[in-house]
LOGU-842778 format. One record per atom (N, C-alpha, C, O, CB): atom name; residue in three letters; x negated, y, z negated. Coordinates in steps of 0.05 Angstrom, whole numbers, always signed. Each point is the difference from the previous one (the first is absolute). Glycine has a CB too. Layout:
<guvexs>
+------+------+--------+--------+--------+
: atom : type :      X :      Y :      Z :
+------+------+--------+--------+--------+
:   CA :  ALA :      X :      Y :      Z :
...
+------+------+--------+--------+--------+
</guvexs>
This chain:
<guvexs>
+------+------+--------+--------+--------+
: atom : type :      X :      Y :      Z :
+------+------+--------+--------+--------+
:    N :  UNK :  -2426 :  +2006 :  -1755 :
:   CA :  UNK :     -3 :    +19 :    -21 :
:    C :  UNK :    -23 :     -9 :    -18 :
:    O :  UNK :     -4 :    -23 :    -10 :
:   CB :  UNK :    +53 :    +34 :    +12 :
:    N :  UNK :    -63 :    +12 :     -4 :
:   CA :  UNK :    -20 :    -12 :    -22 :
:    C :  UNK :    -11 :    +26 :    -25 :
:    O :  UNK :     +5 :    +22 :    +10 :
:   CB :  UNK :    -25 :    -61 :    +34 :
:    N :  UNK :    +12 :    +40 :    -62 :
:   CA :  UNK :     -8 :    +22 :    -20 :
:    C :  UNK :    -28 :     -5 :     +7 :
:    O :  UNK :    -13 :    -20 :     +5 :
:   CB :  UNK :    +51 :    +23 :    -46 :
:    N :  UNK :    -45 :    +30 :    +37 :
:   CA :  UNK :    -36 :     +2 :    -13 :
:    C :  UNK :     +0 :    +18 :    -12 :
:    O :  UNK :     +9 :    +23 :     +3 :
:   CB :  UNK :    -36 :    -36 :    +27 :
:    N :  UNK :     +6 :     -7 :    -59 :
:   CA :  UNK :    +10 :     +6 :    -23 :
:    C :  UNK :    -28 :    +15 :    -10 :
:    O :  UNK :    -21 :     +2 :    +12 :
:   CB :  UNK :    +61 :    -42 :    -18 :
:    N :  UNK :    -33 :    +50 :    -17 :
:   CA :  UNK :    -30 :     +3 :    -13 :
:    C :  UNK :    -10 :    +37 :     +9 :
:    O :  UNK :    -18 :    +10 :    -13 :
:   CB :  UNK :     +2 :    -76 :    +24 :
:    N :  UNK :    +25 :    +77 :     +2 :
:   CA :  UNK :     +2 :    +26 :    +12 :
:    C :  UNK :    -10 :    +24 :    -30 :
:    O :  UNK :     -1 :    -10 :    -22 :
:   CB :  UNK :    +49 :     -9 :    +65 :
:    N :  UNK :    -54 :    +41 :    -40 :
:   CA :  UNK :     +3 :    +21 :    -14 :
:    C :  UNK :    +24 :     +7 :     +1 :
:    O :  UNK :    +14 :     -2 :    +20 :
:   CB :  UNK :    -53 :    +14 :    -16 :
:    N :  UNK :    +46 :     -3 :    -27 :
:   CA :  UNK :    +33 :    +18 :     +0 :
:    C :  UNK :     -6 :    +21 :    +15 :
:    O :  UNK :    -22 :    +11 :     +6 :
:   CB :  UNK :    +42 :    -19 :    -53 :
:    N :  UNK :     +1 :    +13 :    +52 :
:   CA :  UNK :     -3 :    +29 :    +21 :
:    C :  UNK :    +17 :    +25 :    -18 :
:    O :  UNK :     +4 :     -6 :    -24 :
:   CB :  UNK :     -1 :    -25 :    +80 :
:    N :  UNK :     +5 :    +52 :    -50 :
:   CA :  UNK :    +12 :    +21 :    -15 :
:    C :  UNK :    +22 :     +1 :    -11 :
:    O :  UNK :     +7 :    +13 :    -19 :
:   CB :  UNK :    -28 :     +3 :    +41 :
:    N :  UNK :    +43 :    -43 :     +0 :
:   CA :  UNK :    +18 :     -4 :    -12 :
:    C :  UNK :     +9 :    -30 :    -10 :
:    O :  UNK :    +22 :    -10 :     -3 :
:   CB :  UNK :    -17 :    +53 :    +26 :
:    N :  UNK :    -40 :    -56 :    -27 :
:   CA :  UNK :     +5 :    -14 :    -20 :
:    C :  UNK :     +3 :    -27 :    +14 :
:    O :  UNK :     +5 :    -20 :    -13 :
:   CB :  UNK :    +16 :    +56 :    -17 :
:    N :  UNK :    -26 :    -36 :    +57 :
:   CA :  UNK :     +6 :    -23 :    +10 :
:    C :  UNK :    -24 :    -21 :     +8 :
:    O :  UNK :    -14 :    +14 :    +16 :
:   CB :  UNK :    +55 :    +13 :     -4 :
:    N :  UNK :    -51 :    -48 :    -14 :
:   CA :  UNK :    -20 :    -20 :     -3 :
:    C :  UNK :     -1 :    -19 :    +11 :
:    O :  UNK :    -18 :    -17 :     -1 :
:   CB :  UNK :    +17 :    +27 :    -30 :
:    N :  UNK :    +26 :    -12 :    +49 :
:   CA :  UNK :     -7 :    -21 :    +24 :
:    C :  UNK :     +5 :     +3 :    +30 :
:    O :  UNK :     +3 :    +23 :    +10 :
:   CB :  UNK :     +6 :    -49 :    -45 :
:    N :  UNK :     -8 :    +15 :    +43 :
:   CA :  UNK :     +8 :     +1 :    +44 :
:    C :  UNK :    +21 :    -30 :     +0 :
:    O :  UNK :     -5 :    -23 :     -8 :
:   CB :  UNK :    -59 :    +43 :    +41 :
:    N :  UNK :    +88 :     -7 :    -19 :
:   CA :  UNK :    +17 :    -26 :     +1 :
:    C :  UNK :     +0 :     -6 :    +39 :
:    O :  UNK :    +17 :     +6 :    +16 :
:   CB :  UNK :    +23 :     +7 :    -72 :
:    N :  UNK :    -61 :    -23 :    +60 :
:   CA :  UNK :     +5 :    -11 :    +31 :
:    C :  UNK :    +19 :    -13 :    +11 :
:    O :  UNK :     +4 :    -23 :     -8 :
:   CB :  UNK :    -39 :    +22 :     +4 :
:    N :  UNK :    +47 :     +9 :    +19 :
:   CA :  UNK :    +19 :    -10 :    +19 :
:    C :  UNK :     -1 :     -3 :    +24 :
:    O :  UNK :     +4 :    +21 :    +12 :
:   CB :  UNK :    +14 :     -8 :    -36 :
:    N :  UNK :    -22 :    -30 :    +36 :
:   CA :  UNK :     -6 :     +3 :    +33 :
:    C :  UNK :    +25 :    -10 :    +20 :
:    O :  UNK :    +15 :    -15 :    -14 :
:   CB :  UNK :    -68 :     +4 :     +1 :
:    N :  UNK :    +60 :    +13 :    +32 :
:   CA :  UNK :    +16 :     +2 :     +8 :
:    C :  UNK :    -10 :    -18 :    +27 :
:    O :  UNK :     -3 :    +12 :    +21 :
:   CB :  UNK :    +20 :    +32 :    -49 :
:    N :  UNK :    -21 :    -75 :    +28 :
:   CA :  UNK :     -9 :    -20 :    +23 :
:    C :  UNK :    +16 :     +2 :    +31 :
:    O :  UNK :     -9 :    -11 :    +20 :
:   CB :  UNK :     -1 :    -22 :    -64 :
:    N :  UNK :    +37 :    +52 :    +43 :
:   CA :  UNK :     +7 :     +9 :    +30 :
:    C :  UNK :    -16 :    +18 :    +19 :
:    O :  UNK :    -11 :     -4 :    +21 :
:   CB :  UNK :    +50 :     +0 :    -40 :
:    N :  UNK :    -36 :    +28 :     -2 :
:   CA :  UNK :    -15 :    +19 :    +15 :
:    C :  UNK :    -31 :     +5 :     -7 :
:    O :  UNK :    -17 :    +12 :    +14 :
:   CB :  UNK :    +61 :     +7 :    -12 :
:    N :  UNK :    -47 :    -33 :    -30 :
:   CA :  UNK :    -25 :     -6 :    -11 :
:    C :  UNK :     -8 :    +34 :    -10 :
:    O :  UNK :    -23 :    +10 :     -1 :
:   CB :  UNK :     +9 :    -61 :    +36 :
:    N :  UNK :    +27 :    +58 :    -40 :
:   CA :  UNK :     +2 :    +24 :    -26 :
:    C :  UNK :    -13 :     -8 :    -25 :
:    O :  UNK :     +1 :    -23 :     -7 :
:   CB :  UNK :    +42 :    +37 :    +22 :
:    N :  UNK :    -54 :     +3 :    -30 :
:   CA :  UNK :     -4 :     -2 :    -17 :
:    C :  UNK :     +6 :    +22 :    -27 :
:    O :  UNK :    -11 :    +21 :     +5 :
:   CB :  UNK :    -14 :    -50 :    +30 :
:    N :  UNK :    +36 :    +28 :    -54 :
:   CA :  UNK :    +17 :    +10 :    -19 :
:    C :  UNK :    -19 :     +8 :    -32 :
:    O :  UNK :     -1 :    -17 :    -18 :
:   CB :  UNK :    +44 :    -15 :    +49 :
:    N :  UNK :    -51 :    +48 :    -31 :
:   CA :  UNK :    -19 :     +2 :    -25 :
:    C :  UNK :    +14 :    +18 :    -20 :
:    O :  UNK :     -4 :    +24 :     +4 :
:   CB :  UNK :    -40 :    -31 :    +24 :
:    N :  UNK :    +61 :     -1 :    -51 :
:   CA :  UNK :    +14 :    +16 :    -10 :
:    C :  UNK :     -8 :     -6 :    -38 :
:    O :  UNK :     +0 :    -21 :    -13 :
:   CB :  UNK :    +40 :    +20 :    +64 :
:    N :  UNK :    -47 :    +33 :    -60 :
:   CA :  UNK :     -9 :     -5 :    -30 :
:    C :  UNK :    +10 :     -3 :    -12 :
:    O :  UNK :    +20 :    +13 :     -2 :
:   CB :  UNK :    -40 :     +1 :     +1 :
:    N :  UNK :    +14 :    -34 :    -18 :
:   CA :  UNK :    +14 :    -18 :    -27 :
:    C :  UNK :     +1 :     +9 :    -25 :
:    O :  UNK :     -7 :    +23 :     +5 :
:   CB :  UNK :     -6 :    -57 :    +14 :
:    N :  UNK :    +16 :    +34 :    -44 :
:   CA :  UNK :    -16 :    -14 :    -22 :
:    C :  UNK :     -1 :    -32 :     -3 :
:    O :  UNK :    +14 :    -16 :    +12 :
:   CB :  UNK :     -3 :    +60 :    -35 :
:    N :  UNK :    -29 :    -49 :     +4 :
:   CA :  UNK :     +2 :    -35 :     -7 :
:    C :  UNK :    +18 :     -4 :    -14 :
:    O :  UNK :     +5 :    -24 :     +0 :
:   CB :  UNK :    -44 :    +12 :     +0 :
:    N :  UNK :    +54 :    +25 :    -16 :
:   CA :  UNK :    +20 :    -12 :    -17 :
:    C :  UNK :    +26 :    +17 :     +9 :
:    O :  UNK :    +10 :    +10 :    -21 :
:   CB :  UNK :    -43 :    -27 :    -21 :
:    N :  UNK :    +47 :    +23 :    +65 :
:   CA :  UNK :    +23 :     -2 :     +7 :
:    C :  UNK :     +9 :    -26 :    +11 :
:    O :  UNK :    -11 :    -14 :    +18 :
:   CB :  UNK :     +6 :    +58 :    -14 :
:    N :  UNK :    +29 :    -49 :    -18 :
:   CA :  UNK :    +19 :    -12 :     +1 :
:    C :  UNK :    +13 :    -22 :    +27 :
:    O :  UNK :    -13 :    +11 :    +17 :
:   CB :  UNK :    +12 :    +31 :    -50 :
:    N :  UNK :     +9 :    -53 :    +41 :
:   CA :  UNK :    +12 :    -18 :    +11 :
:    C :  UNK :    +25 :    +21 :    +22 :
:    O :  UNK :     +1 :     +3 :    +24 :
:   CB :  UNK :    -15 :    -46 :    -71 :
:    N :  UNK :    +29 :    +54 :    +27 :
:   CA :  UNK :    +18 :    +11 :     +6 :
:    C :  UNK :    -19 :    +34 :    +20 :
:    O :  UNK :     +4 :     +8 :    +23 :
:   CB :  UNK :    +36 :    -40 :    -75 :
:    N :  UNK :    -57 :    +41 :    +33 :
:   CA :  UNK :    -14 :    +20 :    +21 :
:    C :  UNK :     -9 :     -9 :    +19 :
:    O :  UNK :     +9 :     +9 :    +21 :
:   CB :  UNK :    -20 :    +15 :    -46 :
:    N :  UNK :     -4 :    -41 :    +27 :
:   CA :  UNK :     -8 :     +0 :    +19 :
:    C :  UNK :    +16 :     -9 :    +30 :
:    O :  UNK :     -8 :     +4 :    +23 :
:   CB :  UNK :    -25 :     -5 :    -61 :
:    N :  UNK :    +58 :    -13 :    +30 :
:   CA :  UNK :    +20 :     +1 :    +17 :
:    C :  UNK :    +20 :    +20 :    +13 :
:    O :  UNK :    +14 :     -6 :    +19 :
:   CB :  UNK :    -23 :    -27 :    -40 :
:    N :  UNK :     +9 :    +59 :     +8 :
:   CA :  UNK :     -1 :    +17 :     +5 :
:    C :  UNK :    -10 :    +23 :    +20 :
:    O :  UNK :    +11 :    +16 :    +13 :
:   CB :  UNK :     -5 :    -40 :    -46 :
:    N :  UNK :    -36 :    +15 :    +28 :
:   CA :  UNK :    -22 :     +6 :    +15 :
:    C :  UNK :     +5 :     -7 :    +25 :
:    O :  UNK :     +2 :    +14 :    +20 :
:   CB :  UNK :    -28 :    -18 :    -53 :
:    N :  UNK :    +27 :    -20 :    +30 :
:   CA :  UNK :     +7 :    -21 :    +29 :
:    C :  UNK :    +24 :     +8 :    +24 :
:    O :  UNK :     +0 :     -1 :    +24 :
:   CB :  UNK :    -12 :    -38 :    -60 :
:    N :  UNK :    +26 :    +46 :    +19 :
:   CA :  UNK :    +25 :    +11 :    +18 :
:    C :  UNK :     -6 :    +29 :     +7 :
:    O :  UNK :     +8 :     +4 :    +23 :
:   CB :  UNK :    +28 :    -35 :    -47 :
:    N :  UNK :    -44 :    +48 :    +15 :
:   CA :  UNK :     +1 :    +17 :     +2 :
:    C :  UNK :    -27 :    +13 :    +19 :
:    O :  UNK :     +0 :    +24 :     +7 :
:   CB :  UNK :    +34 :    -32 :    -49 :
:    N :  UNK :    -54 :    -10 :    +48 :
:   CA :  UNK :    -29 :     -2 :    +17 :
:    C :  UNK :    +13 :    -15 :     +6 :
:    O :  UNK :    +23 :     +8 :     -3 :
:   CB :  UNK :    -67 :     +3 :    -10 :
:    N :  UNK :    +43 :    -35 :    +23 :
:   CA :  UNK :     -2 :    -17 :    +21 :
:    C :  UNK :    +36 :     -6 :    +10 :
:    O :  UNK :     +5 :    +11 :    +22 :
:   CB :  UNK :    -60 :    -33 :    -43 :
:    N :  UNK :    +77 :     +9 :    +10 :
:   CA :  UNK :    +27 :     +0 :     +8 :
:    C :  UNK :    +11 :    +27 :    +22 :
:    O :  UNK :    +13 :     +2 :    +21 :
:   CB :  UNK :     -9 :    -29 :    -71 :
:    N :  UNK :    -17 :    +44 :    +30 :
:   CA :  UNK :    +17 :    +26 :    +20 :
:    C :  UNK :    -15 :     -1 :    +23 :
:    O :  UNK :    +15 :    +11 :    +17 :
:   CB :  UNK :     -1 :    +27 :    -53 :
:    N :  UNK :    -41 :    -46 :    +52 :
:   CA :  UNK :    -10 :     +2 :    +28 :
:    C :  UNK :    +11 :    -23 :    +17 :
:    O :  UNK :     +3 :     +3 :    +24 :
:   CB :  UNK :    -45 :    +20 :    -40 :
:    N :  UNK :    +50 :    -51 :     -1 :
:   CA :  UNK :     -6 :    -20 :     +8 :
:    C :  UNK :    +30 :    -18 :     -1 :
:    O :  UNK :     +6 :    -17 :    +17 :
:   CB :  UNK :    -59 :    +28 :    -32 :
:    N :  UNK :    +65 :     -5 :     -2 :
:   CA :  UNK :    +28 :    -12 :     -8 :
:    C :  UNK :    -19 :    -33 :    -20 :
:    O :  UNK :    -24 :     -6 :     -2 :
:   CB :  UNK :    +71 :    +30 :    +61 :
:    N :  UNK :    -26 :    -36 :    -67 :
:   CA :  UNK :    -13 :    -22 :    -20 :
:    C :  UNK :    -21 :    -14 :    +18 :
:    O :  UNK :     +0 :     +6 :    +24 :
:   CB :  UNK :    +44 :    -16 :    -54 :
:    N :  UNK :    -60 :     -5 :    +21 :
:   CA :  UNK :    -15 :    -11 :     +8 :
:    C :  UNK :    +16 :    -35 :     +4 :
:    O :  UNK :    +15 :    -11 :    -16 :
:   CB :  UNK :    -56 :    +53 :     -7 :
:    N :  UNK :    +32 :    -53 :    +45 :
:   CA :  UNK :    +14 :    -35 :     +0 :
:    C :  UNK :    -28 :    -11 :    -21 :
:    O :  UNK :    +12 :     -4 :    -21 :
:   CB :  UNK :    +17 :     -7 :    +88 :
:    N :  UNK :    -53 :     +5 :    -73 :
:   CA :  UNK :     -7 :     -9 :    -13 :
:    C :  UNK :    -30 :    +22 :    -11 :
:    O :  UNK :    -14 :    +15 :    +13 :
:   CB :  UNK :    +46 :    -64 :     +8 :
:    N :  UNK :    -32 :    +41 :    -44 :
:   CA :  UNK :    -21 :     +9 :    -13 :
:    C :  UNK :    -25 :    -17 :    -10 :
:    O :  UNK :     +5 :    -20 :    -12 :
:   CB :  UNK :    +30 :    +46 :     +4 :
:    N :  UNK :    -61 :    -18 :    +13 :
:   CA :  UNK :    -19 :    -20 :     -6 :
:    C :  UNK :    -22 :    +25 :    -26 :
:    O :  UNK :     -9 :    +22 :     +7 :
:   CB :  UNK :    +13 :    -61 :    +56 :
:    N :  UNK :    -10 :    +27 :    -92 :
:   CA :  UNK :     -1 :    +16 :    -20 :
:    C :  UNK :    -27 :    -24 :    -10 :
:    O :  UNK :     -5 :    -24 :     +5 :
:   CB :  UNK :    +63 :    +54 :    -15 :
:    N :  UNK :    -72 :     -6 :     -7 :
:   CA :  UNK :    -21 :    -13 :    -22 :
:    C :  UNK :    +20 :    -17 :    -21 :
:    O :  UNK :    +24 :     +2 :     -5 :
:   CB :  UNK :    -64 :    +43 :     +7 :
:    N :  UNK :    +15 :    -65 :    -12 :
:   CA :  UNK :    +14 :     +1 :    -21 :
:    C :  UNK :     +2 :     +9 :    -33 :
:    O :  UNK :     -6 :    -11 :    -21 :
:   CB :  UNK :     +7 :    -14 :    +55 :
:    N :  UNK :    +10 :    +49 :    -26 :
:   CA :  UNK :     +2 :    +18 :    -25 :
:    C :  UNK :    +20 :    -10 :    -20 :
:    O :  UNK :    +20 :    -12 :     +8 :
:   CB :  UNK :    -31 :    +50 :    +21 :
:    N :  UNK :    +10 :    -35 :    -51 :
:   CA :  UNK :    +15 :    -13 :    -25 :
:    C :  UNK :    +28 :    +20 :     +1 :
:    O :  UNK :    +21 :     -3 :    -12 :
:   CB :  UNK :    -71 :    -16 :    -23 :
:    N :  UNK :    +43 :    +38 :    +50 :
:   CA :  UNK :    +37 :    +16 :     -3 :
:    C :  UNK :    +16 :    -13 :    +23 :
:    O :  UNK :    +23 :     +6 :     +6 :
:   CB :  UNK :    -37 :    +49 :    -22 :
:    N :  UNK :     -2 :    -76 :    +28 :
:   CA :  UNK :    +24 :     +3 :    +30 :
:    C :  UNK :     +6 :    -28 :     -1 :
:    O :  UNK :    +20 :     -9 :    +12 :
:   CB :  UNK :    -40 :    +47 :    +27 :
:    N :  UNK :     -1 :    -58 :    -55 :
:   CA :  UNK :     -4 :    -25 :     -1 :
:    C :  UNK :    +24 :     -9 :    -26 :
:    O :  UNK :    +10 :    -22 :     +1 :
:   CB :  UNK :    -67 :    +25 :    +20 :
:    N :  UNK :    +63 :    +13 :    -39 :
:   CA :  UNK :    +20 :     -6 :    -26 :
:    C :  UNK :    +27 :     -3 :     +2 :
:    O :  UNK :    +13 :     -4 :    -20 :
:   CB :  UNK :    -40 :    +26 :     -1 :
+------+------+--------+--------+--------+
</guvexs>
């Protein structure tokens, strides 16, 4: 998982790309953010893109972003 940041807002306001790649099938997951949702949204997100195709993940490999790192 990784963010890219720095984007134009778009219409509904959203300013980033939350990458997710998927190292089995080697998918790749490009789903729009803002920068300041939450911990809890963005877990959300997660389940609801990636859990529902995939069921949990056994391990996760992440930036290190100050919401995932706290």
């Amino acid at each position: 998982m990784d963010f890219v940041l720095g984007l134009p807002s778009s219409s509904k306001k959203k300013d980033a790309i939350w990458v997710v790649v998927d190292r089995l099938t080697k998918s790749a997951y490009f789903i729009l953010v803002r920068t300041d949702y939450s911990l809890n949204k963005l877990a959300e997100l997660y389940i609801s893109k990636i859990v529902r195709l995939y069921g949990m993940s056994v391990s996760i490999i992440l930036d290190s972003d100050p919401r995932f790192t706290s």
